[in-house]
C-alpha positions in Angstrom: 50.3 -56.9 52.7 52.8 -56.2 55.3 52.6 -54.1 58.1 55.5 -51.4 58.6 56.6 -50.8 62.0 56.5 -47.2 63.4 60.5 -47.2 62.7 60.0 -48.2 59.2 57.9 -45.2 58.6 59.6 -42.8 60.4 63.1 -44.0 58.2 61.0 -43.1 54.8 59.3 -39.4 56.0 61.0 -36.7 54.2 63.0 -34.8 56.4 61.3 -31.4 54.7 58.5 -32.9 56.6 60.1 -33.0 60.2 61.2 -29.5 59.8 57.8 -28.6 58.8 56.3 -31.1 61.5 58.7 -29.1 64.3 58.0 -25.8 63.1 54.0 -26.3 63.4 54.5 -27.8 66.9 57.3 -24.9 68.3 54.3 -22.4 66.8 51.6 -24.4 69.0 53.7 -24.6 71.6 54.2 -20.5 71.6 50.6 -19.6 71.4 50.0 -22.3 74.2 52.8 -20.2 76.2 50.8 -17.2 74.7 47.6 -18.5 76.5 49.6 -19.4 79.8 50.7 -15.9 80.2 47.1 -13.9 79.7 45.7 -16.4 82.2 48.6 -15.2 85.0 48.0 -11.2 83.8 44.1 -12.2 84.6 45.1 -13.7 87.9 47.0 -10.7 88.5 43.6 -8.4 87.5 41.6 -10.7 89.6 43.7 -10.1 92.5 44.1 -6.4 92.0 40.2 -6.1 91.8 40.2 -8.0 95.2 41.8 -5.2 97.1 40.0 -2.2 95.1 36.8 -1.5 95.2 35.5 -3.3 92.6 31.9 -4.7 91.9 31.2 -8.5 92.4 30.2 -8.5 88.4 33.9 -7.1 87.5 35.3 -9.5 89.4 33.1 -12.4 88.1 33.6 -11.5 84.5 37.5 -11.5 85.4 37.1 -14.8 86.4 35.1 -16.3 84.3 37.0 -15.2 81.5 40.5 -16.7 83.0 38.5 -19.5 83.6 38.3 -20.0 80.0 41.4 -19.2 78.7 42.4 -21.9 81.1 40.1 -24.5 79.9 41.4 -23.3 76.1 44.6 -23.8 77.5 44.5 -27.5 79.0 42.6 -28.7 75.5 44.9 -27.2 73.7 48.2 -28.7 75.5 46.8 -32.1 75.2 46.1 -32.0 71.2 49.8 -30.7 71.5 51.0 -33.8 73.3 49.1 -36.1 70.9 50.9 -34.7 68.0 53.6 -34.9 69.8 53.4 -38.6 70.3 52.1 -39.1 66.6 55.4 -37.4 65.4 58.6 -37.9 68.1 61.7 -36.1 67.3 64.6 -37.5 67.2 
């Protein structure tokens, strides 16, 4: 049995596929811009609690919480790149 080469299958996907294929990834892509932005407004809240009056467990939860989104974040945009890679446009 022969092998095909990348090209080969990439000639033979459907191109409803593609369309579908670039629609899932522009709606990753948005939720990981979705992500990006509540980890700057939690920056933001971090810094405002800084200057306030604020207890050391606010600001900790703050923190912690941005930390996660983050983590969420960089996971998320490298399962993003991998389907990229596993599905090029072109």
């Amino acid at each position: 049995m022969k092998i095909k080469s990348r090209s080969q299958r990439e000639a033979r996907r459907p191109r409803e596929l593609d369309k579908r294929v670039n629609d899932a990834l522009t709606d990753l892509n948005a939720y990981a811009l979705t992500l990006d932005i509540e980890c700057h407004r939690l920056d933001d809240r971090v810094l405002e609690l800084a200057q306030q009056d604020s207890s050391a467990s606010e600001r900790r939860a703050v923190v912690q919480k941005r930390d996660e989104i983050a983590d969420e974040l960089s996971a998320f945009r490298q399962v993003i790149s991998e389907l990229q890679q596993q599905f090029p446009q072109g």
